[in-house]
C-alpha positions in Angstrom: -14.3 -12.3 -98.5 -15.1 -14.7 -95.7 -18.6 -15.7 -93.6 -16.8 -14.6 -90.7 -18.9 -12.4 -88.9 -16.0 -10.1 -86.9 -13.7 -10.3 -90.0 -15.1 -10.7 -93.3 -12.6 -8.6 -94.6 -9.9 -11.5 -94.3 -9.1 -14.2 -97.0 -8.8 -15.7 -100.0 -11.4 -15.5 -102.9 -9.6 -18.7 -104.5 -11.4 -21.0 -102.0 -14.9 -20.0 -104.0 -13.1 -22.0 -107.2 -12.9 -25.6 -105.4 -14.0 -27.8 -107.4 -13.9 -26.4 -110.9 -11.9 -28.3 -113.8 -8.1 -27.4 -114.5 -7.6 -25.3 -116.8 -5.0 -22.7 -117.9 -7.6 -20.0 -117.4 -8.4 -21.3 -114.2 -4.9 -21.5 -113.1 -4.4 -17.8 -114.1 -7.6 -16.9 -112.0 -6.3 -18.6 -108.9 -2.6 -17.0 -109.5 -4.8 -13.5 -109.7 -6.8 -14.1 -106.3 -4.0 -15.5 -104.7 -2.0 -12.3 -104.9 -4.9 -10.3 -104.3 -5.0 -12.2 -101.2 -1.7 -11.4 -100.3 -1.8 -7.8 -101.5 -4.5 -7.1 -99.3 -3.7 -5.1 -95.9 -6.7 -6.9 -93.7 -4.7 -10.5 -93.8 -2.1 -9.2 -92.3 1.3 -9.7 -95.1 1.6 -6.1 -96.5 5.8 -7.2 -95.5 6.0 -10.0 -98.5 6.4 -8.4 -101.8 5.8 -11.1 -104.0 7.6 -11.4 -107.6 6.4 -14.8 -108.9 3.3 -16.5 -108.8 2.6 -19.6 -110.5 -0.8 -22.4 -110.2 0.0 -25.7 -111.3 -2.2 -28.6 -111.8 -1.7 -31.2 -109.5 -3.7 -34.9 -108.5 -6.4 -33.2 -106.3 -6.3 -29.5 -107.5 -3.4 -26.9 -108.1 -0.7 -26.3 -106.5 -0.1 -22.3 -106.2 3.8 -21.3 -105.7 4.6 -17.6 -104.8 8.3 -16.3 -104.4 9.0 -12.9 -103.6 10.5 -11.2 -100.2 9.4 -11.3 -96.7 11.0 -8.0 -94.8 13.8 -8.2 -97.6 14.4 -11.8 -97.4 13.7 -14.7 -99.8 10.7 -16.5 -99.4 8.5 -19.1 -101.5 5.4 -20.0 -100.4 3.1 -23.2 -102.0 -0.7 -24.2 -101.0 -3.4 -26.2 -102.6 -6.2 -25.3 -104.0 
């Protein structure tokens, strides 16, 4: 996933599609990586259970959104990309 030598296994795939143009397909990528991300047990979040994800084009990129639960409580989450 990452260059990081000692853990390569950490990340985010999402970060490879800075740069490209907004599109819905792209969106839909990004929404697909960014819960792979979270899904996966090397970064660390195998608590949050997510329910919604959603990319959204914004001014310099998209703006991912993901609500689900964080050891049975409410959480929403939102990064660029």
């Amino acid at each position: 996933m990452t260059s990081r030598v000692k853990r390569r296994a950490v990340g985010n795939r999402a970060i490879e599609r800075l740069g490209r143009i907004q599109s819905p397909t792209e969106a839909m990528i990004l929404q697909n990586l960014t819960l792979e991300a979270l899904a996966n047990p090397a970064n660390g979040l195998t608590a949050f259970n997510a329910k919604s994800c959603r990319a959204e084009p914004g001014k310099n990129g998209f703006i991912v959104r993901v609500s689900g639960d964080w050891n049975g409580k409410p959480l929403e989450l939102k990064g660029r990309v």
